[in-house]
LOTIFI-447803 format. One record per residue (C-alpha): x, y, z. Coordinates in steps of 0.5 Angstrom, whole numbers, padded with zeros to 4 digits, always signed. Layout:
N
XYZ ...
This chain:
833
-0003+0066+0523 -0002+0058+0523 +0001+0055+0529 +0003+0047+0528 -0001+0041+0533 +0006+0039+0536 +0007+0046+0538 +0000+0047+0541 +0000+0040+0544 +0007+0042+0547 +0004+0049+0549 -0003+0047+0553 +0001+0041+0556 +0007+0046+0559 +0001+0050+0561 -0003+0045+0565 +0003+0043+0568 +0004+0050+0570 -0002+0050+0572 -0002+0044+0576 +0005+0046+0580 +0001+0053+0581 -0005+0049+0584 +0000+0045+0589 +0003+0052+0592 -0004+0053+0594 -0006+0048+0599 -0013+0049+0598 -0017+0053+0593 -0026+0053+0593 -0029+0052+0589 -0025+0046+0588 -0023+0047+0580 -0027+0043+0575 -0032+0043+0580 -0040+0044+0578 -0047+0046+0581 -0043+0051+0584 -0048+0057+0586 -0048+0064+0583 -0047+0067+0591 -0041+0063+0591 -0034+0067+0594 -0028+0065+0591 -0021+0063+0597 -0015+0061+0596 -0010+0059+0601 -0004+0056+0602 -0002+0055+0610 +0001+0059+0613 +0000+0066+0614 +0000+0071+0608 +0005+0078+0608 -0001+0083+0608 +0004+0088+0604 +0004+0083+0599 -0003+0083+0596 -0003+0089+0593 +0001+0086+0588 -0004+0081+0584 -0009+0083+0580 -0014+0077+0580 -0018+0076+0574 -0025+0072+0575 -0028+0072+0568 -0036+0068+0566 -0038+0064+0559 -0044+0069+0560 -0042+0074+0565 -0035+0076+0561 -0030+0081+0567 -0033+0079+0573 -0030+0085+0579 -0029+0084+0587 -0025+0085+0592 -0020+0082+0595 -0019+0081+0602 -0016+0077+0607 -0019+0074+0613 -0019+0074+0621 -0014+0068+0621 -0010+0072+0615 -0009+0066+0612 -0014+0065+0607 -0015+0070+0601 -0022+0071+0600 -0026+0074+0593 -0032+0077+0594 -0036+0078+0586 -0040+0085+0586 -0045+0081+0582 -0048+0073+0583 -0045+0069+0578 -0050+0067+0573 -0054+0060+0572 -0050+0055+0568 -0044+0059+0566 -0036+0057+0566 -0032+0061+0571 -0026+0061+0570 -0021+0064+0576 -0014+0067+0574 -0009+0069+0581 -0002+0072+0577 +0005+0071+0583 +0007+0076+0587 +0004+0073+0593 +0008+0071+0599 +0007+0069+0606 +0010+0071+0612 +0016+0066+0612 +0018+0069+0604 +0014+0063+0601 +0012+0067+0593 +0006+0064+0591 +0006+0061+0584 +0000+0064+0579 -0006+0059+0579 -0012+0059+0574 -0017+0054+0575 -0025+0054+0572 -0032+0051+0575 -0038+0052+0572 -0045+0054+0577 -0052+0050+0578 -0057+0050+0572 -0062+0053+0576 -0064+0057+0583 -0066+0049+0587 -0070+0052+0593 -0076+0049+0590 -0072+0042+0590 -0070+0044+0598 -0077+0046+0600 -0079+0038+0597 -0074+0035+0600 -0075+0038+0608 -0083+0037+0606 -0081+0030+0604 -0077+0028+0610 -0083+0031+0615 -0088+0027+0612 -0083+0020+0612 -0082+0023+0620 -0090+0023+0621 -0091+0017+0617 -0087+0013+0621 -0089+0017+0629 -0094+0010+0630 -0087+0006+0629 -0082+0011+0632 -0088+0010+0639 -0087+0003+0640 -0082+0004+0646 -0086+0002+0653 -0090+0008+0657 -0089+0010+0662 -0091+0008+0669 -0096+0015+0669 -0100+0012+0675 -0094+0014+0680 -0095+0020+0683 -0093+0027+0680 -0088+0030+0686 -0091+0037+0688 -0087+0043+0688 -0088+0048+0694 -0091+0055+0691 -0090+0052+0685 -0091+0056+0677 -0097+0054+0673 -0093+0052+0666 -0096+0053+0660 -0102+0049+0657 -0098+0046+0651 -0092+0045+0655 -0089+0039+0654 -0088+0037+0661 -0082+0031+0663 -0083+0025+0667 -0077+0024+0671 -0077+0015+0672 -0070+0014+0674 -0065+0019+0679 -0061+0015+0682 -0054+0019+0683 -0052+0024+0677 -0047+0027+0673 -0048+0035+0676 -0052+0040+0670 -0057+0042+0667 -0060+0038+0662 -0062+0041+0655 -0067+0039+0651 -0072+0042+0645 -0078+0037+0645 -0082+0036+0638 -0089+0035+0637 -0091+0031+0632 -0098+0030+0633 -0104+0035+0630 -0102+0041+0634 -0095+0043+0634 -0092+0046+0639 -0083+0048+0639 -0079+0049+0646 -0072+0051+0648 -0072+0048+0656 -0066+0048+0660 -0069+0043+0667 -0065+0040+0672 -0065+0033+0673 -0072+0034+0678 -0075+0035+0672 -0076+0044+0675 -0075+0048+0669 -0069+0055+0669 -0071+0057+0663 -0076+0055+0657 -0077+0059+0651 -0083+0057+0646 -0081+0059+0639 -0086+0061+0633 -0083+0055+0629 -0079+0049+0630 -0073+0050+0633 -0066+0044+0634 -0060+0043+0637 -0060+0047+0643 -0053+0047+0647 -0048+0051+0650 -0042+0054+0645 -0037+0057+0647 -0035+0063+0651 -0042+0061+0656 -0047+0063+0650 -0053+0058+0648 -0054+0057+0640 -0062+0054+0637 -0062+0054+0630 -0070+0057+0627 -0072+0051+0622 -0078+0051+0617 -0078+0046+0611 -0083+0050+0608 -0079+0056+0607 -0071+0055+0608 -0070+0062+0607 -0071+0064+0614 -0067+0058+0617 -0061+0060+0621 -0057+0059+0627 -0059+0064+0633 -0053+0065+0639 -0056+0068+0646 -0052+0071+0651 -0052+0068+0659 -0058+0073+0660 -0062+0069+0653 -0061+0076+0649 -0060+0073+0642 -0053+0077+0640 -0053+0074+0633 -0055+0070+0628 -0051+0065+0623 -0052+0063+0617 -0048+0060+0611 -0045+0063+0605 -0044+0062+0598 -0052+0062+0597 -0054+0055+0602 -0059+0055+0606 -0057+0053+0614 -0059+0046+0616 -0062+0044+0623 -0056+0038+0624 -0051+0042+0628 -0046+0048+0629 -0039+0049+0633 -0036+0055+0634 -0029+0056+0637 -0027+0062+0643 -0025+0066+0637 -0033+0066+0633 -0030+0061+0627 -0035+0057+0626 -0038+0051+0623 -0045+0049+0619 -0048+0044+0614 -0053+0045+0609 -0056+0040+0604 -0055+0042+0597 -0060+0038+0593 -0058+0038+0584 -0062+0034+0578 -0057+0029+0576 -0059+0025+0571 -0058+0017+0574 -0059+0014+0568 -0052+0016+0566 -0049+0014+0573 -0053+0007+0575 -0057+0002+0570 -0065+0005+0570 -0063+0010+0574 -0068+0016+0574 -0066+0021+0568 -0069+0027+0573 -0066+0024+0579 -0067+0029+0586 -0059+0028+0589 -0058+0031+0596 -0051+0033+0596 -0047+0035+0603 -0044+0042+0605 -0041+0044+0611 -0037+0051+0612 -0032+0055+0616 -0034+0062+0617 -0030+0067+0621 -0033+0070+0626 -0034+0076+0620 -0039+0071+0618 -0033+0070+0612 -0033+0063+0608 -0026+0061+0609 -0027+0053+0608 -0032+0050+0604 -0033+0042+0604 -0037+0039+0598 -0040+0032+0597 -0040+0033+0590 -0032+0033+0590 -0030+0028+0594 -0035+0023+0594 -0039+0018+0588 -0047+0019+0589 -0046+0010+0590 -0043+0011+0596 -0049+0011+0600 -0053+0004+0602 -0060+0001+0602 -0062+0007+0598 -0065+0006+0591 -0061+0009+0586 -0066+0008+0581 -0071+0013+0584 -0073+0020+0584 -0069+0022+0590 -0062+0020+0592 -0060+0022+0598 -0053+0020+0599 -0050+0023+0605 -0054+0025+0609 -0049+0028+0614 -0052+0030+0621 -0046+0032+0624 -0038+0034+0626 -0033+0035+0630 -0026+0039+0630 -0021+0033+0632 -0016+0033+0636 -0011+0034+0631 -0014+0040+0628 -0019+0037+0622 -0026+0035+0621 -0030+0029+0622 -0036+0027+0619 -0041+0024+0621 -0045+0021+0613 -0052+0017+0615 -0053+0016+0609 -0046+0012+0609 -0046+0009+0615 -0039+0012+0615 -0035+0017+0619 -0031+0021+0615 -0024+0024+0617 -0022+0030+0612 -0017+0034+0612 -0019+0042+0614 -0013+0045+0610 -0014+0042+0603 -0020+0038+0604 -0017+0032+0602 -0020+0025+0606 -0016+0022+0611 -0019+0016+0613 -0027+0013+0613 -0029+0009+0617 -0036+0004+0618 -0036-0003+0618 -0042-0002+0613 -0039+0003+0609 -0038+0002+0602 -0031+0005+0602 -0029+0003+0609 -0021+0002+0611 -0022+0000+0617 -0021-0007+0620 -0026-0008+0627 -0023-0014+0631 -0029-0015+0636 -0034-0012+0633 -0039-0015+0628 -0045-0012+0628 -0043-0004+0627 -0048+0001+0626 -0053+0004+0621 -0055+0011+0620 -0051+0013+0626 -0052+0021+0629 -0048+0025+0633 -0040+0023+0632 -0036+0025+0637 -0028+0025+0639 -0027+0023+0646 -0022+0027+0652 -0019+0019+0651 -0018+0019+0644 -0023+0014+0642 -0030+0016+0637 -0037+0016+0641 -0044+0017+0637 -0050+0014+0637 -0052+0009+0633 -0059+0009+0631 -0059+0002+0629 -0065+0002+0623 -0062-0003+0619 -0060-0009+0626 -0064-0014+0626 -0068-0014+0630 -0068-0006+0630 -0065-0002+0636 -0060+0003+0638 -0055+0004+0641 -0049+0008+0644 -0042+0006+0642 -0034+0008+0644 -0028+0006+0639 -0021+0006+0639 -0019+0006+0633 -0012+0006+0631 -0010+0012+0625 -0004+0009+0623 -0006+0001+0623 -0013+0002+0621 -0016-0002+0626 -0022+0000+0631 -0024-0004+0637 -0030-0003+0641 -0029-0001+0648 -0036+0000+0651 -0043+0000+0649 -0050+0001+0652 -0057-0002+0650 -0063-0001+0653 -0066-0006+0657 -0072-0007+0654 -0069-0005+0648 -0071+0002+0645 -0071+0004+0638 -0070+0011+0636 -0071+0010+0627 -0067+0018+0626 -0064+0024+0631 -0061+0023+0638 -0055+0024+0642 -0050+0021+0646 -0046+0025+0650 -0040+0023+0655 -0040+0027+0661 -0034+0030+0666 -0035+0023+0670 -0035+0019+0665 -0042+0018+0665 -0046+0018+0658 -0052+0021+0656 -0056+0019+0651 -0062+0022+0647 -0065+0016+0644 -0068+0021+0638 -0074+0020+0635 -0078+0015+0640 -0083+0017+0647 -0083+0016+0652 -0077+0014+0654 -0072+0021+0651 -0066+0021+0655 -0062+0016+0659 -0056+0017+0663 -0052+0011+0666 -0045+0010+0668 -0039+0006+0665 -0042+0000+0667 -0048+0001+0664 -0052+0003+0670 -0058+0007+0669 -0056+0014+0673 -0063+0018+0670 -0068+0017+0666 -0073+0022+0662 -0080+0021+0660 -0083+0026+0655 -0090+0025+0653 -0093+0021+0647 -0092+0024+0640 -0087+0028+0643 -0079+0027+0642 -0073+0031+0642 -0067+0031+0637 -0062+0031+0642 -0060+0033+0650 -0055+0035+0653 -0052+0037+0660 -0048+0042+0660 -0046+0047+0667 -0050+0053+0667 -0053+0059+0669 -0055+0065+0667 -0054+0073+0670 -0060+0076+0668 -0061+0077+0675 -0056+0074+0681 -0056+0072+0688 -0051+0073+0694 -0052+0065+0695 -0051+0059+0691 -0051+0055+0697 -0055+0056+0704 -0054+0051+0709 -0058+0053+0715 -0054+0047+0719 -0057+0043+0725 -0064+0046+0727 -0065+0046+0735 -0071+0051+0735 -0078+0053+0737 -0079+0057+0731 -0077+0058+0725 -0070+0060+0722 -0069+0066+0717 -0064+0067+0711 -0064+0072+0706 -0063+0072+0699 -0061+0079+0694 -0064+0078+0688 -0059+0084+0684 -0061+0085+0676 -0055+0085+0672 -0060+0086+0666 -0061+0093+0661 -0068+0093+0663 -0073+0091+0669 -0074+0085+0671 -0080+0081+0674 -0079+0076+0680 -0086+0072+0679 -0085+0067+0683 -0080+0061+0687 -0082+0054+0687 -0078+0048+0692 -0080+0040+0694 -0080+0040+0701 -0085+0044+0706 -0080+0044+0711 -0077+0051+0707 -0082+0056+0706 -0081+0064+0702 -0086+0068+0706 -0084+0074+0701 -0090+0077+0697 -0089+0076+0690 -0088+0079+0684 -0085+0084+0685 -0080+0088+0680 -0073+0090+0681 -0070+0097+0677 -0065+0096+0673 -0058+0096+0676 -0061+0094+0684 -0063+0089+0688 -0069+0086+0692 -0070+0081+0698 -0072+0075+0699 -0074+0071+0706 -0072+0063+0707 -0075+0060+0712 -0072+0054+0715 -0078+0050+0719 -0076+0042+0719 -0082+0037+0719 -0079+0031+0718 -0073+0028+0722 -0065+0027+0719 -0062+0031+0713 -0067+0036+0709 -0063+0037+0702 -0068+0042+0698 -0067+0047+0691 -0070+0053+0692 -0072+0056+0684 -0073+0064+0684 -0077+0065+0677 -0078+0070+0673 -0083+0070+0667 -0084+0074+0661 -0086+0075+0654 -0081+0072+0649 -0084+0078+0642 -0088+0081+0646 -0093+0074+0645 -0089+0067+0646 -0088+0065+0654 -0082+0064+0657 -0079+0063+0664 -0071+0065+0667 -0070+0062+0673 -0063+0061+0679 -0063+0057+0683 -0060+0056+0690 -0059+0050+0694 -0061+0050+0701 -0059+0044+0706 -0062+0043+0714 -0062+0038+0719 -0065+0036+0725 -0063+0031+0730 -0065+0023+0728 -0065+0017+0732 -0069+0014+0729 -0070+0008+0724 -0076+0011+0717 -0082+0008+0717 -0087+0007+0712 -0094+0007+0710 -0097+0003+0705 -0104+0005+0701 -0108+0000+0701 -0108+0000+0708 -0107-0006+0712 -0113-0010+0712 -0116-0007+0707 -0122-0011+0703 -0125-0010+0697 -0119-0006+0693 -0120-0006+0686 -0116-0011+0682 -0112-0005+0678 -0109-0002+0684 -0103+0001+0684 -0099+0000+0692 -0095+0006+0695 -0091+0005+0700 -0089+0012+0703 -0084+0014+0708 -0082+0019+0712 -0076+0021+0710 -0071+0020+0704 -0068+0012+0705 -0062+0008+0703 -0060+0001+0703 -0058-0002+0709 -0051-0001+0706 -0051+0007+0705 -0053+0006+0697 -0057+0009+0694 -0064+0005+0692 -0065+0005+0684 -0071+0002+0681 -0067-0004+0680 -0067-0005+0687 -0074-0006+0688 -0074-0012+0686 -0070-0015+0692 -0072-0010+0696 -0080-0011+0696 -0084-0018+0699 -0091-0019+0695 -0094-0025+0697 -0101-0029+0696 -0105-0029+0703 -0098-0028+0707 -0090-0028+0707 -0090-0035+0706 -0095-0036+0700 -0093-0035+0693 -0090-0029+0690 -0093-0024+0685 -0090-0021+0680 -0089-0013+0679 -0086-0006+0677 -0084-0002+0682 -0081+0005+0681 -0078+0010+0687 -0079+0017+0687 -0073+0022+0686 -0073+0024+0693 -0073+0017+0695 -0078+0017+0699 -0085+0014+0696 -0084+0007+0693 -0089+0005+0688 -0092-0002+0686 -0095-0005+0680 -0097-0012+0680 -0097-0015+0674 -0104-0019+0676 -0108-0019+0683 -0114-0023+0682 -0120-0022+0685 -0123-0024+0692 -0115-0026+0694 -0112-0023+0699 -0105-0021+0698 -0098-0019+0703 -0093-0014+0701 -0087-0012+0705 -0081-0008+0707 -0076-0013+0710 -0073-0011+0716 -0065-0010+0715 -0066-0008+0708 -0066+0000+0708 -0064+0005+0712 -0066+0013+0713 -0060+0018+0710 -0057+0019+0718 -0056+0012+0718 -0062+0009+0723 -0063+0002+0720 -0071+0000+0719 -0070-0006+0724 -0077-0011+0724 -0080-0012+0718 -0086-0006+0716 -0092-0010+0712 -0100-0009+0710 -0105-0014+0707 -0111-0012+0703 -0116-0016+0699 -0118-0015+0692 -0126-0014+0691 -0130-0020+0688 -0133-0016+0683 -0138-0016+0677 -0138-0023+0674 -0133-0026+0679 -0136-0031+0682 -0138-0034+0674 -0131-0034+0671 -0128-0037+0677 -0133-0043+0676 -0131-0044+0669 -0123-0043+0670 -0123-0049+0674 -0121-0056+0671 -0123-0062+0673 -0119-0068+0669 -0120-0074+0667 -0127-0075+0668 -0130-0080+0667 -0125-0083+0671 -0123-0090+0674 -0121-0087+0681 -0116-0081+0681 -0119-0074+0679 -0114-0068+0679 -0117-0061+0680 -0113-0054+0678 -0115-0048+0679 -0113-0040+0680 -0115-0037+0686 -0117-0036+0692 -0115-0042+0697 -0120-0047+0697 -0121-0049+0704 -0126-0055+0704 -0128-0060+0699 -0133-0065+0700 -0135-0071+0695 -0143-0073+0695 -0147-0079+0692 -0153-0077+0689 -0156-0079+0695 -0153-0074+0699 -0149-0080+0703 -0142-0076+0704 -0136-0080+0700 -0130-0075+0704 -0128-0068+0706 -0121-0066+0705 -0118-0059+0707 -0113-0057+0701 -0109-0052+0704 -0104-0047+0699 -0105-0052+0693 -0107-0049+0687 -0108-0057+0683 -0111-0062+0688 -0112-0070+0687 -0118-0074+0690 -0118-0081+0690 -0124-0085+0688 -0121-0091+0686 -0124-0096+0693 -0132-0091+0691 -0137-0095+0686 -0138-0093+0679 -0144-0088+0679 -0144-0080+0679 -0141-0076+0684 -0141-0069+0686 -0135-0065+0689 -0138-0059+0693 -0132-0054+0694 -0131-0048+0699 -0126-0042+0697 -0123-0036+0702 -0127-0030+0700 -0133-0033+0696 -0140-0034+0700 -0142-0038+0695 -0140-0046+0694 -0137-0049+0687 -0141-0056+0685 -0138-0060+0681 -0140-0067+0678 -0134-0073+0676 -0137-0080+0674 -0134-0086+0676 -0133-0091+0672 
């Protein structure tokens, strides 16, 4: 039978016209037809909008068909939101095969709309890419690991100043990564969430809930790496198990209030879930990310492109709370492989994309944060389509910023704020110099237009190349996870951009995001949130009782409690182990040792084995509050005590007082403060300053100095002015608190002084100019040779003394010269010409 070319041409495009109309009544189909690498797990969905008349899919007969599999059989379901239709195939496709897709009418919503036919193909991925995936997490490691040195390069912490003690306090594990509280200055309430990496020799993976003293509620060590611990909804946590050597074992993990893990998340259509993010609503939907490395030939995209190329593409998925795929978003179909930047395309890894997170807007779709591209992407989540992108470096940018030319480059963490403008943490590699930040924008959707509004860099600056954070809290304050840097991890400062508080980790140690959220858990309740034991007017001490009842499904152990201060103590024996479903008693005893207002936390411990090997910790707390009658003003202590001689010239000062203090204002002292607050002289109030440090403890009572020389045999002054501070009942320091101390004269002193000095011009016709360091000279006496004294003078404070030998005849003098602290005489010889 012969048909004519005009009526097959007339034929194929009335059916791919049809085609086309069938496709439109489908708001979005996935795979998107014409698709490739798709893989042979995939489901098929369709979806038009609106929610589909149950009744009505009966009627269709699908039919899935492959080049090398023939009749493909499933079933067809309709998802949780009733919206979305859902193919599941009996069996995987094959590899590198056409599928083709045929959905006859007979569909319809609940509002009648009849659903046209639709046919459409794709084709599946030539070969299983695991092997490409385990190498592309092995790489990304090993960049990480070569790069530790660099990503270190932030200052250290000042770990000189003294650890506060926590009363009764439980001894942490051996490896724990133990935080280092630098700034507490007023903030935002919670609870602080971290996941601290190693990246040293020994690796060690940790999910910590702390207070922002620095005191664990909850830690879990994990058997392998572990990221992105937050709270999601309906009060439960999520912690994803990432290892790069075997991806197939990567999954998110969702605990209960009690850290029960209640289910696990991964992806579906065959990818492998990815550490970067996960969202999930109040109804279970939930959102995941995977890479989807391919072999492209890039010879065919880019002159002298690599004919084998390794190119990361991007997936992101909304599973149900069925765990069924009901959206699926994939880099391959929207974006071209040359969209990422300072990438080289002529490689054998391409990395485009890399995304690292997403955020439901509030209108409903997707954005997207693309590293890769330094973009955020805006995509609409009922087809798929792009809306918008966004990044002044972005190749494919629509915006025009009005105030800002500087940008971000290989951004984290995208966020749509309360007030509708877009947060994220620049991590600012490609800046020059480099640095990161945090930023917010206003941008204009309908305009096209983004303005900056607010950002944050660290003073010095603080460079974390990869990861991080910036999260805006309930009082507008922003905390900031700076990524893959140490010490400095985490910083929170207000809208100002006053630092609030700041967490140090150790070195080689770093988090890939922090959070705070509100929590707490019920694995165990108390009967108080809050004991105020009120104004103590006593001999002996006051008692409160705290119930302790287990709202677990098994027994638990009370190991221990910990606190700051030893006006609270618990007298109660511990451990001690509570029956499922009962309760047991705790005392706090209320013993003031100190004047004024006494705030404490008091943390009620319970250890255990997380798989019968892996140490963890669940804890409450309650806070207690007390106070004793205060009219008086704080006073200090000073280490090196006044007087003091031979301190060495490393020494780190303390000033310690006997209570909390404030400033004389009633605000809180913050380290920046310092400066102002504290007086460091040479030999007295009146000599010359010295530069230094300082830092204030968070309970506002131990300040620290470190000057940043003390030279030695000098005698030096710090003080405390008075008027400057105040205790926390208002009693204000009236008369200045102050101590000196000597530096020791130590090994070669006395010879490094002698060279130090400066005797200029010599010879010289009459004016002879002498510079020196320290300590004060107190005499200088200028002989002939033949001992005949010429003059004596006494140079007072000055460092650069001038004497005058103009009227004295030519010939060889010698200046005898006598220092404070130094028993030894300095002689010097001038000629005179």
């Amino acid at each position: 039978m012969k048909i004519s070319l005009t009526l097959l041409i007339l034929f194929l495009g009335s059916f791919f016209t049809n085609s086309l109309q069938s496709q439109n009544n489908w708001n979005y189909l996935s795979p998107v037809p014409g698709s490739k690498f798709i893989n042979p797990e995939s489901t098929i969905v369709f979806r038009q909008g609106e929610k589909i008349n149950k009744s009505s899919i009966d009627n269709p007969l699908i039919k899935v068909s492959g080049s090398a599999s023939g009749l493909i059989e499933g079933k067809l379901i309709l998802s949780k939101d009733e919206r979305t239709l859902i193919f599941y195939p009996n069996t995987a496709f094959q590899y590198k095969e056409s599928i083709t897709v045929v959905l006859p009418e007979g569909i319809e919503t609940v509002s009648g709309i009849e659903m046209n036919s639709v046919r459409f193909s794709f084709t599946t991925t030539n070969e299983n890419n695991l092997p490409l995936l385990r190498q592309y997490y092995e790489q990304e490691y090993e960049n990480e690991i070569a790069t530790r040195q660099i990503s270190g390069q932030n200052s250290s912490p000042d770990l000189s100043r003294k650890k506060e003690k926590l009363s009764g306090a439980i001894e942490l594990p051996a490896d724990f990564p133990t935080p280092l509280i630098v700034e507490y200055d007023n903030p935002a309430p919670g609870y602080n969430f971290v996941s601290p990496r190693s990246w040293g020799l020994q690796q060690r993976f940790y999910s910590i809930i702390m207070d922002s003293y620095g005191t664990p509620i909850f830690y879990r060590k994990w058997p392998i790496a572990n990221n992105d611990f937050k709270v999601i909804s309906n009060n439960r946590l999520a912690v994803c198990e990432f290892d790069r050597k075997n991806p197939l074992v990567n999954k998110y993990l969702v605990l209960d209030s009690k850290y029960d893990i209640i289910d696990t998340l991964t992806m579906g259509n065959g990818y492998l879930v990815d550490q970067h993010d996960l969202l999930m609503d109040e109804d279970g939907n939930h959102f995941l990310m995977a890479y989807d490395p391919q072999l492209v030939g890039m010879d065919t995209v880019v002159e002298g492109g690599n004919p084998n190329a390794t190119v990361i593409g991007f997936i992101v998925q909304e599973l149900d709370a069925d765990h069924n795929v009901i959206f699926q978003w994939r880099s391959w179909d929207h974006f071209e492989i040359t969209d990422g930047n300072f990438i080289d395309y002529t490689g054998a890894k391409i990395d485009y994309v890399h995304g690292n997170a997403f955020e439901v807007d509030h209108d409903g779709n997707l954005l997207l944060c693309c590293r890769g591209m330094d973009e955020i992407t805006k995509i609409d989540r009922n087809t798929g389509n792009i809306i918008w992108r966004f990044g002044l470096h972005a190749q494919k940018n629509m915006f025009n910023f009005t105030n800002d030319t500087i940008g971000f480059y290989h951004q984290h963490n995208i966020r749509r704020l309360e007030n509708g403008n877009i947060s994220l943490y620049d991590n600012g590699n490609y800046h020059s110099p480099k640095f990161s930040q945090s930023l917010e924008y206003a941008i204009d959707e309908e305009e096209l237009t983004a303005t900056l509004v607010w950002n944050y860099v660290n003073n010095p600056p603080v460079y974390g190349r990869a990861t991080g954070s910036s999260q805006r809290l309930d009082n507008n304050n922003t905390l900031i996870g700076w990524g893959l840097t140490w010490p400095v991890s985490v910083t929170e400062v207000d809208e100002t951009g006053s630092k609030e508080w700041e967490l140090h980790f150790p070195d080689s140690v770093s988090t890939y995001r922090a959070f705070r959220f509100d929590w707490k858990t019920d694995l165990f309740t108390t009967n108080w949130d809050t004991i105020d034991f009120g104004e103590y007017d006593d001999y002996v001490p006051w008692v409160n009782i705290i119930r302790l009842t287990n709202t677990s499904d098994r027994e638990i152990t009370i190991t221990g409690t910990s606190n700051h201060f030893d006006s609270y103590t618990v007298p109660t024996t511990m451990p001690f182990t509570i029956p499922v479903g009962e309760y047991s008693d705790i005392i706090v005893s209320f013993y003031p040792n100190q004047l004024g207002q006494i705030n404490d936390i008091l943390t009620i411990y319970s250890e255990s084995l997380f798989a019968d090997s892996l140490p963890q910790l669940i804890a409450r707390q309650v806070y207690l509050k007390g106070s004793i009658a205060d009219n008086s003003a704080p006073f200090a202590s000073f280490e090196p005590e006044d007087g003091s001689t031979d301190i060495s010239p490393d020494t780190v000062i303390t000033i310690t007082f006997n209570e909390s203090i404030v400033k004389a204002d009633g605000s809180t002292i913050k380290n920046s403060d310092l400066i102002d607050l504290i007086v460091l002289k040479e030999n007295d109030e009146s000599g010359e300053g010295v530069s230094f440090s300082a830092t204030i403890d968070l309970w506002k009572k131990i300040i620290t100095v470190k000057p940043d020389t003390l030279i030695a045999l000098q005698t030096y002054y710090v003080g405390i002015p008075g008027e400057s501070v105040a205790d926390k009942s208002g009693n204000i320091l009236s008369e200045t608190q102050a101590a000196t101390f000597t530096v020791e004269e130590g090994s070669g002193v006395y010879e490094e002084f002698i060279s130090s000095i400066n005797v200029f011009p010599n010879p010289t016709s009459g004016i002879v100019q002498i510079e020196f360091t320290a300590p004060r000279a107190d005499k200088i006496t200028v002989f002939k040779l033949s001992g005949e004294q010429v003059l004596s003078i006494h140079p007072g404070n000055g460092k650069k003394i001038s004497i005058d030998l103009s009227n004295e005849s030519s010939g060889i003098y010698l200046l005898e010269m006598g220092f404070e602290g130094i028993s030894k005489t300095v002689t010097l010889k001038v000629i005179k010409r």
